[in-house]
C-alpha positions as CSV (number, residue, x, y, z in Angstrom):
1,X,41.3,138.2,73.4
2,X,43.3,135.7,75.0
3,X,47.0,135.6,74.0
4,X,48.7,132.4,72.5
5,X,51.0,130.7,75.2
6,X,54.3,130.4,73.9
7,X,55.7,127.2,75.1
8,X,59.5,127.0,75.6
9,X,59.8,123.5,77.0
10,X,58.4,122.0,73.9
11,X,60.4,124.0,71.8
12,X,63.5,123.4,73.8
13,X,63.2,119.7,74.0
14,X,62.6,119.3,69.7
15,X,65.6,121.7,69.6
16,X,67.8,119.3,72.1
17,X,66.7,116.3,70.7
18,X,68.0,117.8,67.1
19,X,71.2,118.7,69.4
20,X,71.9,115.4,70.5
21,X,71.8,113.8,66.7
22,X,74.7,117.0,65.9
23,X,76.8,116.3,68.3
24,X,76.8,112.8,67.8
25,X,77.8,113.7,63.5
26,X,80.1,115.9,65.2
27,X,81.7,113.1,67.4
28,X,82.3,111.2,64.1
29,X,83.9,113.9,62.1
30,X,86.2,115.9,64.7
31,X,87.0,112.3,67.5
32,X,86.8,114.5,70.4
33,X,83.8,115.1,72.6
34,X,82.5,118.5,73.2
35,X,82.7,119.5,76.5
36,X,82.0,122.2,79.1
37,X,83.7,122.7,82.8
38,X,81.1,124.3,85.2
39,X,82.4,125.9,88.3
40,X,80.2,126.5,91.0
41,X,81.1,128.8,94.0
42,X,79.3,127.9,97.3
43,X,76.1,126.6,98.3
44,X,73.5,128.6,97.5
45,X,70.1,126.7,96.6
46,X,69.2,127.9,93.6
47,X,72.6,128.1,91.8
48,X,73.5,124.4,92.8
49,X,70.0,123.6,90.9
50,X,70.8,126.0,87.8
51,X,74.1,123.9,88.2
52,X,71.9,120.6,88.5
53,X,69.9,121.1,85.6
54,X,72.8,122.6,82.9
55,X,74.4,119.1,83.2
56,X,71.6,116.8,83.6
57,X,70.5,118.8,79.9
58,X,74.4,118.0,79.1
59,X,74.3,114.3,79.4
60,X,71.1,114.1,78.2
61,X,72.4,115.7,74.6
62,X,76.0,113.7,74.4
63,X,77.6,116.6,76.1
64,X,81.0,115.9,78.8
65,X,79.8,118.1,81.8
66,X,83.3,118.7,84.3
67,X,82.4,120.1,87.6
68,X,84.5,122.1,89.5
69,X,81.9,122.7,92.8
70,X,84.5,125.0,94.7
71,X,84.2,126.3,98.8
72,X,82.5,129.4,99.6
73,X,86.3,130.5,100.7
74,X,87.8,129.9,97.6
75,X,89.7,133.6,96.5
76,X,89.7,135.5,93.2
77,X,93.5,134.2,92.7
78,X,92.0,130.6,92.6
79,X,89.2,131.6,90.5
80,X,91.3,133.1,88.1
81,X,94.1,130.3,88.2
82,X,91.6,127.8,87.4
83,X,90.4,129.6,84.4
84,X,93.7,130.3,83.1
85,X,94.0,126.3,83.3
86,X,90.7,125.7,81.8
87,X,91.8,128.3,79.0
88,X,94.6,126.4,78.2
89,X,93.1,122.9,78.6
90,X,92.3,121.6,74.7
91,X,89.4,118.8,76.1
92,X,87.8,122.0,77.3
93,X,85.8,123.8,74.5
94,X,83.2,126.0,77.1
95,X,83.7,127.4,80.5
96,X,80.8,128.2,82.7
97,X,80.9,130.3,85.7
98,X,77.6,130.2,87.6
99,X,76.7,133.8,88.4
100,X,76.0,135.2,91.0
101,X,79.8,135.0,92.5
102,X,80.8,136.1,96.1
103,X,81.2,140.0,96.4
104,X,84.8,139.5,97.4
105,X,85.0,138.1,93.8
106,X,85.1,140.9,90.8
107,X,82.1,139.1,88.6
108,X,83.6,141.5,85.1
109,X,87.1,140.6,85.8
110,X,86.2,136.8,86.0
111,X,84.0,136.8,82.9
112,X,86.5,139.3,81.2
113,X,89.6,136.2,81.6
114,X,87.5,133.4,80.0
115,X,88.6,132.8,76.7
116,X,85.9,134.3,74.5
117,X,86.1,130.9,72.0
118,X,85.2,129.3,75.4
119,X,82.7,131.7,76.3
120,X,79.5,129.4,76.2
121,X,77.3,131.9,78.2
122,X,78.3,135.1,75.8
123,X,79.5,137.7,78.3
124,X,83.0,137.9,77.1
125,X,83.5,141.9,76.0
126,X,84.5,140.5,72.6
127,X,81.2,138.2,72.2
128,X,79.1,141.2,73.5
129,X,81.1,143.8,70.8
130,X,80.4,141.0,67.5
131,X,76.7,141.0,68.6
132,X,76.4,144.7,68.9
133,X,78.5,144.9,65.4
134,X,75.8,142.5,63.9
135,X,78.1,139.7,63.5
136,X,77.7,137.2,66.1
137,X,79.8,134.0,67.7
138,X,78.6,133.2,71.6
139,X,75.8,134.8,71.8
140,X,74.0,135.5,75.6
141,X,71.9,132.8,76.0
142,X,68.8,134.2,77.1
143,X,68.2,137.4,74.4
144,X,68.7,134.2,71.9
145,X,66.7,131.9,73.4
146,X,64.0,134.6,73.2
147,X,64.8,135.7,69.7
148,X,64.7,131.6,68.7
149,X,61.6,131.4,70.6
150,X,59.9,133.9,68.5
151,X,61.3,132.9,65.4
152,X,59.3,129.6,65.6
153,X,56.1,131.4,66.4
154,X,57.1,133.1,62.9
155,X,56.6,136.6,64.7
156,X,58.3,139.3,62.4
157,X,60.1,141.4,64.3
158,X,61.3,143.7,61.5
159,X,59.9,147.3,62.1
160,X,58.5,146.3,65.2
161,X,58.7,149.1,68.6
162,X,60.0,146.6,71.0
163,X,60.3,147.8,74.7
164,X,63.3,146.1,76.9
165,X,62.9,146.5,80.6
166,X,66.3,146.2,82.4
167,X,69.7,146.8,81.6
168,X,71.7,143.8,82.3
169,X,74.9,142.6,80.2
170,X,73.3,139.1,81.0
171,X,69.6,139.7,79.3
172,X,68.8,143.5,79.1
173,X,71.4,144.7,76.7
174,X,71.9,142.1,74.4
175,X,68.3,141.9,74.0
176,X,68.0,145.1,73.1
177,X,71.2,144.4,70.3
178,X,69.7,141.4,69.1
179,X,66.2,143.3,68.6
180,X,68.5,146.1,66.8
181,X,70.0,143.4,64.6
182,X,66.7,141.9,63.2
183,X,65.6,146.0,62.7
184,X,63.1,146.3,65.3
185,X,62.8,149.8,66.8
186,X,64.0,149.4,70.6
187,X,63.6,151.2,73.6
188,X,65.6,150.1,76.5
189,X,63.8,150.9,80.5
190,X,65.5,151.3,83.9
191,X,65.0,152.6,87.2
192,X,65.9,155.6,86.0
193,X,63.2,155.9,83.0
194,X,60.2,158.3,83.8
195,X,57.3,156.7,82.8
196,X,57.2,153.3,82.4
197,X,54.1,152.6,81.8
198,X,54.2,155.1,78.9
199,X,57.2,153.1,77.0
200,X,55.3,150.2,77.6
201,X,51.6,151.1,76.2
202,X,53.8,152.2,72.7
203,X,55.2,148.2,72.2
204,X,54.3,146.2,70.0
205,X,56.8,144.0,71.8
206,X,57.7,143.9,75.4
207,X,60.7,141.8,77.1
208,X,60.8,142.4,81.0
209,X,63.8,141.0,82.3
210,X,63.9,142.7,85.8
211,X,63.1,139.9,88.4
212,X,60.7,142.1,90.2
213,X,56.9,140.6,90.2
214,X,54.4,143.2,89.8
215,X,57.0,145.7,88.0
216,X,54.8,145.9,85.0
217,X,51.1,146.2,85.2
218,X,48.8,144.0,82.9
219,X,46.6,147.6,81.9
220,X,49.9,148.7,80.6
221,X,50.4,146.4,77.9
222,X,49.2,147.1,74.5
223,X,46.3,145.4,73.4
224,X,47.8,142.4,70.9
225,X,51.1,143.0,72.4
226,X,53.8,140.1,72.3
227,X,55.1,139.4,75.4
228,X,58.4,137.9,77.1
229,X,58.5,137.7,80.7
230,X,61.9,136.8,81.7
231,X,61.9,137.8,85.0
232,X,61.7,135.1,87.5
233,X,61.8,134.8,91.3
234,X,60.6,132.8,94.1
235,X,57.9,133.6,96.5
236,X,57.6,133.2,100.1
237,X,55.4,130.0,99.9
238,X,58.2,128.7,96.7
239,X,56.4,129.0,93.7
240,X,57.6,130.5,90.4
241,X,57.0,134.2,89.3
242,X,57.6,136.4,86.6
243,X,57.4,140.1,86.3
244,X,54.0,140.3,85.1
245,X,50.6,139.0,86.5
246,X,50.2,136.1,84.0
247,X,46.5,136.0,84.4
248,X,45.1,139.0,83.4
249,X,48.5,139.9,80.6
250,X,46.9,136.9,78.8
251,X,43.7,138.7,78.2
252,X,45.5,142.2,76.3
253,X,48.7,140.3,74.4
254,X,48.6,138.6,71.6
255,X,51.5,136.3,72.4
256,X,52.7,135.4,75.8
257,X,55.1,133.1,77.7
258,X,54.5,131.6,80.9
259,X,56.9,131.3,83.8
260,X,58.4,128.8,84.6
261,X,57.9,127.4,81.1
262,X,58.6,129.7,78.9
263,X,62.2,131.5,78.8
264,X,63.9,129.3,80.7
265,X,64.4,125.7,79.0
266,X,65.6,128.3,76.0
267,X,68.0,129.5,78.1
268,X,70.1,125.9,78.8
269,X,69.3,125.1,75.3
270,X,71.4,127.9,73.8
271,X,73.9,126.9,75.9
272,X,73.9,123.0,74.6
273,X,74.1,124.7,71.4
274,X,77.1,127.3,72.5
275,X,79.2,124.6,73.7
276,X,78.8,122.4,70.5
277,X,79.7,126.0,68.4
278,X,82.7,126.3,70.0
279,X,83.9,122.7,70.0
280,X,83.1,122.9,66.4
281,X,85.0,125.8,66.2
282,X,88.2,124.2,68.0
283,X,88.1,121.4,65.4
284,X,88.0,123.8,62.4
285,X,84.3,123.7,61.5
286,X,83.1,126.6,61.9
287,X,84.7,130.3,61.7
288,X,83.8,133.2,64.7
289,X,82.8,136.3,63.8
């Protein structure tokens, strides 16, 4: 067996390039832009080319990018001022913090004062509480990106045991709701979770999302698995890795993305699409919730 590579950049791009003729209706009916303020905090090298590549993907669809590249120094009382403005701003219809922030900064209290209609990356409380109540707005734009991802592979997912390593309120979590939502039977992992190995031999469907390479072990996964490696780090010589070894997982699943290549271009993509959703839903298009 050798698994199907499941290829988000091609995916991503026909979705942006259907984007791009959207926002351009959009344009026409509502006479306003849609547009999404980034702030950046610092200089750390792989957030300024998260940063980079959010608004090249911005332009690229029609989209206003505003940056707001703030000092290392800058304190939670700025952060939070700057928000409030941005909350209040009407030519503003997303706001973007780029995570991770300094640890004098309180990441939950800064995602918490976002306006959750601006909430493009879907870690408001509120958007989190309408996907877990099966009615989303904002949705996380990772756990859709994967959800999107396998909807074009036309991969059922109803009845399914899917397996969700790592519990972040950025991937983790809402994966496991929007699993939940689509009735898939989900089991979430953690550093606390006995056997690993054991949860994962049982999926059908497996999402790793821990940003640990090696975490999972390719004899693990179930043989015609589906699986979604969204971890991602970078090793000492600078090249790409995900949580699994991509090699020999392609000879046991059934389905598998690659990294980079795979999650990733979803990701921005879902946020294109989040920031057109709620301009659309400033100008009365569209309803939340």
């Amino acid at each position: 067996m050798t698994a199907k590579i499941i290829d988000g950049k091609t995916l991503a791009q026909k979705i942006r390039a259907e984007l791009k003729e959207t926002v351009q209706h959009f344009m026409k009916k509502a006479h306003f832009v849609p547009s999404l303020a980034v702030i950046l905090i610092g200089e750390d090298p792989a957030s300024q080319v998260y940063v980079k590549n959010k608004r090249r993907a911005c332009a690229a669809c029609g989209i206003r990018s505003v940056a707001y590249d703030l000092p290392l120094s800058t304190s939670q009382t700025q952060l939070l001022e700057l928000i409030d403005q941005l909350n209040a701003d009407p030519t503003i219809h997303g706001t973007l913090v780029q995570l991770p922030l300094p640890k004098s900064i309180d990441t939950a209290l800064i995602l918490e004062k976002i306006d959750p209609k601006k909430d493009v990356d879907g870690f408001h409380p509120l958007n989190l509480g309408l996907l877990a109540q099966g009615r989303p707005f904002l949705r996380p734009c990772t756990p859709y990106g994967v959800i999107r991802l396998l909807a074009q592979e036309g991969i059922a997912l109803r009845g399914l045991e899917a397996v969700v390593v790592g519990t972040s309120t950025i991937v983790g979590k809402p994966m496991a709701l929007e699993l939940l939502n689509v009735k898939s039977t989900v089991t979430l992992c953690h550093s606390a979770t006995r056997s690993l190995a054991e949860a994962i031999q049982r999926a059908d469907l497996l999402v790793s999302a821990m940003g640990q390479p090696g975490i999972i072990q390719s004899a693990w996964i179930k043989k015609g698995a589906i699986v979604i490696d969204v971890g991602i780090t970078r090793s000492a010589q600078g090249t790409l890795q995900g949580d699994i070894e991509f090699a020999t997982a392609q000879q046991r699943a059934a389905y598998l993305t690659p990294v980079p290549g795979g999650v990733g271009p979803m990701t921005v993509t879902m946020l294109l699409e989040n920031t057109l959703l709620a301009a659309q839903h400033c100008a009365g298009l569209t309803s939340s919730g």
